[in-house]
N, CA, C and O atoms as a CHARMM CRD file, in Angstrom:
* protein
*
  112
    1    1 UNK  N     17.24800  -4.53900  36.80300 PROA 1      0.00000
    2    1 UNK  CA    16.06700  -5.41600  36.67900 PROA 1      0.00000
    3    1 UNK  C     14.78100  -4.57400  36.66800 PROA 1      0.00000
    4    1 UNK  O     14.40400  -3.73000  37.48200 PROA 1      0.00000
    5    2 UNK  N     14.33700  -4.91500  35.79900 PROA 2      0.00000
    6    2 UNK  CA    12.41400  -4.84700  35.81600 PROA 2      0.00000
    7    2 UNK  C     11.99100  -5.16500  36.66400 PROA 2      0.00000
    8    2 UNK  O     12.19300  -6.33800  36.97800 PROA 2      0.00000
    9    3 UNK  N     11.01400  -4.16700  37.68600 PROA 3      0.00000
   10    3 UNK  CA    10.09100  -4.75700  38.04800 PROA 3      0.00000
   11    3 UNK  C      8.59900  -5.69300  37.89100 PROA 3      0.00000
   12    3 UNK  O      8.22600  -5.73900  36.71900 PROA 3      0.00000
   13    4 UNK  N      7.92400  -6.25100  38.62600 PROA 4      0.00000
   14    4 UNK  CA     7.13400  -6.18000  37.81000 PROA 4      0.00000
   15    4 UNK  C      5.60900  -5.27000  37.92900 PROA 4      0.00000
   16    4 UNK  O      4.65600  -5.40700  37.16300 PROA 4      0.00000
   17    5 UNK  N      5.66200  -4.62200  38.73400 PROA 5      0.00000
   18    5 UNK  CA     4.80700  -3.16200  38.87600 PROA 5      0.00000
   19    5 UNK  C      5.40500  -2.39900  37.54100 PROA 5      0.00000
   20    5 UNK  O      4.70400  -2.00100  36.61200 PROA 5      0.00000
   21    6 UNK  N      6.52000  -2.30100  37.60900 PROA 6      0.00000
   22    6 UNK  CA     6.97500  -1.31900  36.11700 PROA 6      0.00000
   23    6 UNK  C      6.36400  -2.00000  34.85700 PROA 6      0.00000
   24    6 UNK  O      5.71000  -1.48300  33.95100 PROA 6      0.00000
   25    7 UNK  N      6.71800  -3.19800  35.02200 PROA 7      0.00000
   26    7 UNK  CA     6.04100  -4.06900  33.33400 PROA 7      0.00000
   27    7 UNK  C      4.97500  -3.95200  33.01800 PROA 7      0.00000
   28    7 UNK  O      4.49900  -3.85100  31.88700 PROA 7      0.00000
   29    8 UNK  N      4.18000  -3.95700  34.66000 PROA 8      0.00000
   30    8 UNK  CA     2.72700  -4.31400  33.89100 PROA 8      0.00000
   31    8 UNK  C      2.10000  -2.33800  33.39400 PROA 8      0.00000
   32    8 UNK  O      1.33700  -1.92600  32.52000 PROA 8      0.00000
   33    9 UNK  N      2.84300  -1.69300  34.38500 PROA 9      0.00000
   34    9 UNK  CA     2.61800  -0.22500  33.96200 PROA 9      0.00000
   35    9 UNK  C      2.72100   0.02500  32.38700 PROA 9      0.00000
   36    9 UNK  O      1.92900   0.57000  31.61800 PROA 9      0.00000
   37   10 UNK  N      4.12600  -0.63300  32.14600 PROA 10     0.00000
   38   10 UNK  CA     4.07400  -0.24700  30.63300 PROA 10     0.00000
   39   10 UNK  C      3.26900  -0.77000  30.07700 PROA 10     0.00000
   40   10 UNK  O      2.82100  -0.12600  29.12800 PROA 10     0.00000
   41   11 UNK  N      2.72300  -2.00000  30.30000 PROA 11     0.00000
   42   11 UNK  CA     2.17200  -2.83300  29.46300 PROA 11     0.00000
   43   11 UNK  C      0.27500  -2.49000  29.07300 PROA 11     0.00000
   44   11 UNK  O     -0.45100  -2.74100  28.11100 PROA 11     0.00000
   45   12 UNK  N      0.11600  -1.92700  30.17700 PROA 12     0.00000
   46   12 UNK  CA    -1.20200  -1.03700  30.45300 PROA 12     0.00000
   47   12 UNK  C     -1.12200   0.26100  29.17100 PROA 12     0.00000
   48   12 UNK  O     -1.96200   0.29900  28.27200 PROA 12     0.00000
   49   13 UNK  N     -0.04800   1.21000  29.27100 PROA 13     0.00000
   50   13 UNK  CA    -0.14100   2.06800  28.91700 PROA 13     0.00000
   51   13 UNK  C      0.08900   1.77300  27.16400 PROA 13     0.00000
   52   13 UNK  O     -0.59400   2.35800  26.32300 PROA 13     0.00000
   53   14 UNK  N      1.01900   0.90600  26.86000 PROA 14     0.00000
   54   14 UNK  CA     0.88600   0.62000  25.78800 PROA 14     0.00000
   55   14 UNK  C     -0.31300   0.00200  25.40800 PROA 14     0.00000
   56   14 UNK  O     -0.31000  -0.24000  24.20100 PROA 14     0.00000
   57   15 UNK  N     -1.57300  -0.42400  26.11800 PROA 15     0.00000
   58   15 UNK  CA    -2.21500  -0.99900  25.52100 PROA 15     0.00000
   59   15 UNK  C     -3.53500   0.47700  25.31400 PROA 15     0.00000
   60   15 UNK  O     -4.33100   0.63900  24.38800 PROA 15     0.00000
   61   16 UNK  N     -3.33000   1.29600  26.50100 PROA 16     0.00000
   62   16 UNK  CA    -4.00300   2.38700  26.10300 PROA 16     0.00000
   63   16 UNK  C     -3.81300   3.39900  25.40200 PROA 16     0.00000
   64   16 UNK  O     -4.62100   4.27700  25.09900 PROA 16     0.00000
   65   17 UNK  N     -2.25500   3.24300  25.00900 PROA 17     0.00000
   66   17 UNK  CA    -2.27000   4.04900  23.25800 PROA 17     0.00000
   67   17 UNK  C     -2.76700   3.30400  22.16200 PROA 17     0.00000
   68   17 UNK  O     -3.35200   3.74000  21.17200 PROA 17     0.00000
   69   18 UNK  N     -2.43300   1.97800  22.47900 PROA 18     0.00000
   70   18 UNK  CA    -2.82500   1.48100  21.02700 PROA 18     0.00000
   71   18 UNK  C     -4.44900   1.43200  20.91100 PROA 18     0.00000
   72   18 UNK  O     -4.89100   1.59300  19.77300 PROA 18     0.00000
   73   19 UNK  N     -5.30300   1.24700  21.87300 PROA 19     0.00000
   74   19 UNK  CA    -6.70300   1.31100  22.08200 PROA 19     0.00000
   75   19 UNK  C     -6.77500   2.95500  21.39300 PROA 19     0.00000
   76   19 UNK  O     -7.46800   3.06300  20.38200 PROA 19     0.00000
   77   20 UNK  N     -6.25700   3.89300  21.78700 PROA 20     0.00000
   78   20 UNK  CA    -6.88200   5.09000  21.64500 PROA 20     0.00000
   79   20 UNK  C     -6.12400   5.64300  19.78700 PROA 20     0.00000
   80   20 UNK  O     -6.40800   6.70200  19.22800 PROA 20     0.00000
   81   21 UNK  N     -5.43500   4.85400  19.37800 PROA 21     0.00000
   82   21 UNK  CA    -4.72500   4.95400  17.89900 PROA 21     0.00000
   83   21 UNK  C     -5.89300   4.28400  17.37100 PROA 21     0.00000
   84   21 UNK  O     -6.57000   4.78100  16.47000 PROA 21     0.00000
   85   22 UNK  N     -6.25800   2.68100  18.14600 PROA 22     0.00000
   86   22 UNK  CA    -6.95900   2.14700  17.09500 PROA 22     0.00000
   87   22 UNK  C     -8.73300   3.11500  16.63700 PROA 22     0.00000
   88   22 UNK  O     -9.36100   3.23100  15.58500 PROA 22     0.00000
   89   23 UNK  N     -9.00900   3.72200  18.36100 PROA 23     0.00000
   90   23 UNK  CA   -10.17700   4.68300  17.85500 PROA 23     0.00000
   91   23 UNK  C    -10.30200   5.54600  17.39200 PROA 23     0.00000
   92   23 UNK  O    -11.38900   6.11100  17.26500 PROA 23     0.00000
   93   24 UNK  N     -8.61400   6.18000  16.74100 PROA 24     0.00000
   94   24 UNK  CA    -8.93800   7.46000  16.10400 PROA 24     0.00000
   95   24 UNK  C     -8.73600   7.00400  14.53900 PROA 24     0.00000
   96   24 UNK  O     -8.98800   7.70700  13.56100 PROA 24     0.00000
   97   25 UNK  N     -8.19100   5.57700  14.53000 PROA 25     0.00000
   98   25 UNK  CA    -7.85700   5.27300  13.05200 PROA 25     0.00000
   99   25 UNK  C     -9.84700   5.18100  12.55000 PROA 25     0.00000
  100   25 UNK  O    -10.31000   5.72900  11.55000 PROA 25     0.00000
  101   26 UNK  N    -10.64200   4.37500  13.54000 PROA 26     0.00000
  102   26 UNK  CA   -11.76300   4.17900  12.98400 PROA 26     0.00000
  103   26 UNK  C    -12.36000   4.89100  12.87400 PROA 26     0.00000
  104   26 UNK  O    -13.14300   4.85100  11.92500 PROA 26     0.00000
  105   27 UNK  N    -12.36700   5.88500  13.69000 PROA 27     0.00000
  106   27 UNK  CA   -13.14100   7.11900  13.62000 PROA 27     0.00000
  107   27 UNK  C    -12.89400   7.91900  12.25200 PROA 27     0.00000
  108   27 UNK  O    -13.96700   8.00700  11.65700 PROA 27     0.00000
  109   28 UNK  N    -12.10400   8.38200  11.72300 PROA 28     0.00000
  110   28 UNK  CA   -11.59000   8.50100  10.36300 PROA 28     0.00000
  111   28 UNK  C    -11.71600   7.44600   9.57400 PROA 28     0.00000
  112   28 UNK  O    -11.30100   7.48800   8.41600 PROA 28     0.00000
């Protein structure tokens, strides 16, 4: 089982790659 300290970890971190993909897509 998932926790849910683990979920929201991933869920953070996936949102701070995709934040930092989406600023290098604009930046280019």
């Amino acid at each position: 089982m998932v926790s849910g300290a683990q979920l929201k970890m991933k869920c953070t971190t996936a949102l701070v790659h995709a934040k930092g993909y989406l600023e290098h897509s604009v930046i280019r």
